[in-house]
C-alpha positions as CSV (number, residue, x, y, z in Angstrom):
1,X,0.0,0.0,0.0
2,X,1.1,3.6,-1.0
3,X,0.7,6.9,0.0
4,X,3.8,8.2,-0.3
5,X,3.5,10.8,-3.2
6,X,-0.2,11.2,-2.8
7,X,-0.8,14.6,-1.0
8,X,-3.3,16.9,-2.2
9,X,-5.2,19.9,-1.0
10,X,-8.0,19.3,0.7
11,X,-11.2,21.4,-0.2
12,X,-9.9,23.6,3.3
13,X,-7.0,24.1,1.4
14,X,-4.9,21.6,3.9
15,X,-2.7,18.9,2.6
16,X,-4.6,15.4,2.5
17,X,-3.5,12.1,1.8
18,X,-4.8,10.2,-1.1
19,X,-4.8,6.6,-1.4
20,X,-3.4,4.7,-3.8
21,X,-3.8,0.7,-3.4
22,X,-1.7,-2.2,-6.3
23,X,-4.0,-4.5,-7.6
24,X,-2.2,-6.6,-5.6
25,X,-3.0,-4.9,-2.4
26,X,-6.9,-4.6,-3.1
27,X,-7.0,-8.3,-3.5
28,X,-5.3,-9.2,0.0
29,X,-7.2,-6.2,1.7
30,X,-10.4,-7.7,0.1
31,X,-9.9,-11.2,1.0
32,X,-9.2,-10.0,5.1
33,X,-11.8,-8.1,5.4
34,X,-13.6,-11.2,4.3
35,X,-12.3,-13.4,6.4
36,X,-12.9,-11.1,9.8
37,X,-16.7,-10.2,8.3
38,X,-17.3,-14.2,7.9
39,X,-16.7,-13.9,11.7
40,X,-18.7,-11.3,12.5
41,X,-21.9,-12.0,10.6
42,X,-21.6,-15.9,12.4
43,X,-21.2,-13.9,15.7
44,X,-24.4,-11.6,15.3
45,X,-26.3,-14.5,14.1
46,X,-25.5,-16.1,16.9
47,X,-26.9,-12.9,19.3
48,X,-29.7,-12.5,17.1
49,X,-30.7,-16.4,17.5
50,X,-31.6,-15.4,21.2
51,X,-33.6,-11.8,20.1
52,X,-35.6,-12.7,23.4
53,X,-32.8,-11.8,25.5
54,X,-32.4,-8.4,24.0
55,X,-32.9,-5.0,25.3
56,X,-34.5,-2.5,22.6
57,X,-31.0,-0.5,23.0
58,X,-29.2,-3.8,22.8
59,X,-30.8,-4.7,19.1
60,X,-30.3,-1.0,18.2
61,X,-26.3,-1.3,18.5
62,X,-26.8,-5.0,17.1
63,X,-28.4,-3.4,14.0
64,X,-26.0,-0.9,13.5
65,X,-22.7,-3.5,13.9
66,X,-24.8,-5.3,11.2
67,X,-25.2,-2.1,9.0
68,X,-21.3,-1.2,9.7
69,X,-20.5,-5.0,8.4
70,X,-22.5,-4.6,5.5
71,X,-20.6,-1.4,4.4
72,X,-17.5,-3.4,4.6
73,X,-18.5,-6.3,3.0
74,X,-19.1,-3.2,0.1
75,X,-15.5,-2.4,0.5
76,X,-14.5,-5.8,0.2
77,X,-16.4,-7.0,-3.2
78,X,-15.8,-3.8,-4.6
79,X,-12.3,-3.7,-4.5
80,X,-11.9,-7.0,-5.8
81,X,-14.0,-6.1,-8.5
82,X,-13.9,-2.3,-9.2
83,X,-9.8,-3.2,-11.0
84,X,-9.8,-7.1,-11.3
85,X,-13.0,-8.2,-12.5
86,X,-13.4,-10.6,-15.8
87,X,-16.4,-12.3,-17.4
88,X,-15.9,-15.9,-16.0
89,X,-16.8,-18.3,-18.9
90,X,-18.7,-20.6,-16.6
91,X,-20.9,-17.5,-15.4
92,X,-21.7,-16.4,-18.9
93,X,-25.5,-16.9,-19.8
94,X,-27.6,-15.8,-22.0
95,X,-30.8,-14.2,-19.9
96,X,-33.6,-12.4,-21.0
97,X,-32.2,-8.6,-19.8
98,X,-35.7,-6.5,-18.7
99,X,-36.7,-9.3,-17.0
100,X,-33.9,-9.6,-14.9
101,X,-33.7,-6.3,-14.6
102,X,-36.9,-5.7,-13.3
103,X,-36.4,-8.0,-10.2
104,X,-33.5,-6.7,-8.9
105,X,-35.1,-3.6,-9.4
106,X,-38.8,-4.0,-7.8
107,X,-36.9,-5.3,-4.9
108,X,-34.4,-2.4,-4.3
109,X,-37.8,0.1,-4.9
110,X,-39.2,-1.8,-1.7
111,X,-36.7,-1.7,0.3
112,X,-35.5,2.0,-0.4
113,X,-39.3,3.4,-0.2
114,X,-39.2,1.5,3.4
115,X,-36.5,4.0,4.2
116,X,-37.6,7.3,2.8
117,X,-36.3,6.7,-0.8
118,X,-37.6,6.7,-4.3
119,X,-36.9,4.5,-7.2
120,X,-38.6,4.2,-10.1
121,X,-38.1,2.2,-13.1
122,X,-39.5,2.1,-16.8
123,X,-38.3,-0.9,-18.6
124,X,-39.4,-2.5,-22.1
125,X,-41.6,-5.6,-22.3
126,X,-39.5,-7.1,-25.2
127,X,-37.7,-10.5,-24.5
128,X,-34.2,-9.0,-25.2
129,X,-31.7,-11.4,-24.8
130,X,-27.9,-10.8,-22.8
131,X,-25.0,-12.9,-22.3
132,X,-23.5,-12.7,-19.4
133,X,-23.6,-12.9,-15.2
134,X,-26.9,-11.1,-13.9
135,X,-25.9,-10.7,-10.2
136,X,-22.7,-8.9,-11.6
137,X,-24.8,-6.8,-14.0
138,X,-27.2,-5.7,-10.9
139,X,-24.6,-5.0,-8.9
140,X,-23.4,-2.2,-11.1
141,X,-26.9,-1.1,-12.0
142,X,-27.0,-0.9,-8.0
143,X,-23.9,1.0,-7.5
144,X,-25.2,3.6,-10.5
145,X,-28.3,4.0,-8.2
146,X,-26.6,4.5,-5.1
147,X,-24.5,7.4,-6.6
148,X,-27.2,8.8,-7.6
149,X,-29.1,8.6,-3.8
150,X,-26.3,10.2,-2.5
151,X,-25.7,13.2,-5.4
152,X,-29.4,14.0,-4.7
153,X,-31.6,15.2,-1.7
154,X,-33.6,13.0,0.3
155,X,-36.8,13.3,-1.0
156,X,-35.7,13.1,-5.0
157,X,-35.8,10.3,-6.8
158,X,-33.7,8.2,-9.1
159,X,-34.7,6.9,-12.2
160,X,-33.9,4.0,-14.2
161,X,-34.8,3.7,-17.7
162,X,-34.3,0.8,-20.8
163,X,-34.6,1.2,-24.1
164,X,-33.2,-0.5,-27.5
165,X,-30.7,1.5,-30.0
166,X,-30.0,-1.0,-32.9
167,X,-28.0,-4.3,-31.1
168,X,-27.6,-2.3,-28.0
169,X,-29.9,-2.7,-24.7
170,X,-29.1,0.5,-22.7
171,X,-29.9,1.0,-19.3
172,X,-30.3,4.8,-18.1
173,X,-30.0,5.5,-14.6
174,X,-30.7,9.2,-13.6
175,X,-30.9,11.2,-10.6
176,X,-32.1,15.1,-9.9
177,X,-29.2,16.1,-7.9
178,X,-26.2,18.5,-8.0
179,X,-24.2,17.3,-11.3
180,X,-21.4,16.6,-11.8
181,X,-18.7,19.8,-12.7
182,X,-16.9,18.8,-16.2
183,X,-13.6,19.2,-14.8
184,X,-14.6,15.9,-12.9
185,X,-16.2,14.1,-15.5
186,X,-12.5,12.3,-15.8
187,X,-11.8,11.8,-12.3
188,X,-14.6,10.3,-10.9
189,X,-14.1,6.9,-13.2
190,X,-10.2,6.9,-10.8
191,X,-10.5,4.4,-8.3
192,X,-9.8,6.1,-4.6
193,X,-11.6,9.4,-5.8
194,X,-14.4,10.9,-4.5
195,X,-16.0,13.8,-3.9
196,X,-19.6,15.1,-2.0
197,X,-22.1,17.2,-3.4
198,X,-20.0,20.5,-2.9
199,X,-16.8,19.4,-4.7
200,X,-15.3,18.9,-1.4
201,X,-13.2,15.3,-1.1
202,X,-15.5,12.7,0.6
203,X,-14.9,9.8,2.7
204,X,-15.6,7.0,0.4
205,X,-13.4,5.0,-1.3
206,X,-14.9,6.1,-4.8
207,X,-14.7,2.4,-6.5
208,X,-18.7,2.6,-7.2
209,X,-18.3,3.9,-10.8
210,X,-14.7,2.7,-11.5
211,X,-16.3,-1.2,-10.9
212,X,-19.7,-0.2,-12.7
213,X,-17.6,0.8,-15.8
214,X,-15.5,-2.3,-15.7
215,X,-18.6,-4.9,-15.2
216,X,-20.3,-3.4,-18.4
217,X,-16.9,-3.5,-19.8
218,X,-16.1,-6.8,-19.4
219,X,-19.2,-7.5,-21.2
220,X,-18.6,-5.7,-24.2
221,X,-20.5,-2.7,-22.7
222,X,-19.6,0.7,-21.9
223,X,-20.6,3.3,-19.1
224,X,-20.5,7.2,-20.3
225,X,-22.0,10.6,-18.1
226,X,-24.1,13.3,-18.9
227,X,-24.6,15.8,-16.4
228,X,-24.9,19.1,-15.5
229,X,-26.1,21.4,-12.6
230,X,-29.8,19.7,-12.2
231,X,-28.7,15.9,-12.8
232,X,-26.8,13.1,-13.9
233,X,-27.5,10.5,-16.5
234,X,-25.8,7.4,-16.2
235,X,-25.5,5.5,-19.8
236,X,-25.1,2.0,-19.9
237,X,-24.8,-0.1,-23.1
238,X,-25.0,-3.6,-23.4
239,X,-24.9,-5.6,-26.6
240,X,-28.1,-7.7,-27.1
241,X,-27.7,-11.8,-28.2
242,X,-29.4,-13.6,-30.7
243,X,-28.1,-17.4,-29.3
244,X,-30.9,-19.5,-27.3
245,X,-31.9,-18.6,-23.9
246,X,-29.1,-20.3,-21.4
247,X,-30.2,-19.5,-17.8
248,X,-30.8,-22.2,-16.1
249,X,-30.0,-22.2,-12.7
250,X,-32.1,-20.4,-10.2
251,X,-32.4,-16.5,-11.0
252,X,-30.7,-14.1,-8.2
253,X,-33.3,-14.4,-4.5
254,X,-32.6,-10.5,-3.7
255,X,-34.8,-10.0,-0.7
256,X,-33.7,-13.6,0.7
257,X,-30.2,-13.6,0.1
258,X,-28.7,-11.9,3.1
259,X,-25.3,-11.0,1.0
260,X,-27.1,-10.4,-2.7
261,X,-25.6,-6.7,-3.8
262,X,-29.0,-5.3,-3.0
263,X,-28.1,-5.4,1.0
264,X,-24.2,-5.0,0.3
265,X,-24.5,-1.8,-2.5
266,X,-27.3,0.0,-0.8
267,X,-26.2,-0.9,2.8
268,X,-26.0,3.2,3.4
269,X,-29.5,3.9,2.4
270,X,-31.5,1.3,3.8
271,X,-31.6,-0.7,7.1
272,X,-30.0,-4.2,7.3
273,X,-32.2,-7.5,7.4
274,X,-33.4,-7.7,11.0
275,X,-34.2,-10.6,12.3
276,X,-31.1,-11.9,10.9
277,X,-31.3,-15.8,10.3
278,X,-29.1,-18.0,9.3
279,X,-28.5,-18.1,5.5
């Protein structure tokens, strides 16, 4: 890990340091964190097995150790992912997209409108067809919609839109916040980057877009911007696929899956799974 040779002002105009993390480095600090969260999500089921015995303060705290876990277990898969990530053969399928889609979708609307939030979602009825891995995909659509939850006031919403253009499905996710200024446009794809609504450096580790990008990337997408001071439009393009539908295997359980990228990538806008049972 480095951070020599990575001091920049902060927006107080005092020197900060800037992480800067091998590929190397991301994978060990990933696979740790694993290892110690593995232990702490067996210990909290353990507690919550016995929710009897619990105080209303004691399940608070217990809820917000879960939500601290869940953030990172974020930081974990993300920077395994956000540099690293490649299509996997064996996890290439070929899915029907808006369907998909829409599940992981209708189940992040739920649970964010629970909290306070809005998501909405217009999608086509067509039976487009994808190769690829599903989770992956929804996990950067996720990422794409909690950027924009956190560019935008609490009570705006973030949209997500599909649409066809010739062999491309693309996948529109836009919020109503502060923009983005276009001497950042660049940046914000650099891993370790990030920055709050007022330009200011934020405490994130800003690996949301940078893994977003290279998901649709390593599935012959791309991931472009276009924003200015009343929004941000998030582009997505994936190429469509004429072979025979290939999924077989169960599609993604969202809501029941206590690690599916719905609870890790939105672990900071809504609440964690309470009671918490074993998975």
């Amino acid at each position: 890990m480095n951070l020599s040779n990575c001091v920049e002002k902060g927006g107080d105009g005092m020197p900060q340091d800037k992480l800067e993390l091998s590929l190397r480095d991301s994978l060990a600090i990933s696979a740790a964190l694993r290892l110690s969260l593995s232990d702490l999500f067996s210990r909290i089921r353990g507690i919550a097995a016995h929710e009897a015995m619990l105080t209303p303060y004691m399940r608070q705290e217990l809820e917000g150790v879960l939500q601290d876990g869940y953030r990172l277990l974020r930081l974990a898969d993300s920077l395994a992912t956000a540099e690293n990530y490649e299509l996997a053969e064996t996890a290439a399928v070929v899915f029907p997209l808006w369907e998909e889609l829409e599940r992981g979708l209708e189940a992040a609307r739920l649970l964010l409108g629970a909290n306070g939030r809005t998501l909405s979602y217009e999608l086509p009825k067509s039976n487009d067809l994808v190769r690829g891995d599903a989770e992956m995909l929804m996990r950067a659509v996720l990422h794409l919609i909690s950027n924009g939850l956190n560019a935008a006031e609490k009570e705006s919403p973030v949209v997500v839109r599909g649409s066809i253009a010739g062999d491309q499905a693309v996948i529109t996710v836009i919020d109503y916040g502060c923009g983005i200024p276009p001497e950042l446009m660049e940046t914000v794809f650099r891993p370790y980057e990030s920055r709050d609504r007022n330009g200011l450096s934020y405490q994130s580790p800003g690996l949301g877009l940078p893994l977003a990008r290279r998901v649709l990337e390593a599935h012959g997408g791309s991931l472009r911007l276009v924003s200015n001071d009343t929004g941000t439009a998030a582009i997505c393009s994936l190429p469509l696929c004429t072979a025979p539908q290939t999924l077989h295997h169960p599609a993604p359980q969202y809501l029941e899956d206590l690690f599916s990228p719905l609870y890790t990538v939105l672990c900071n806008e809504i609440a964690p799974p309470w009671p918490y049972p074993e998975n």
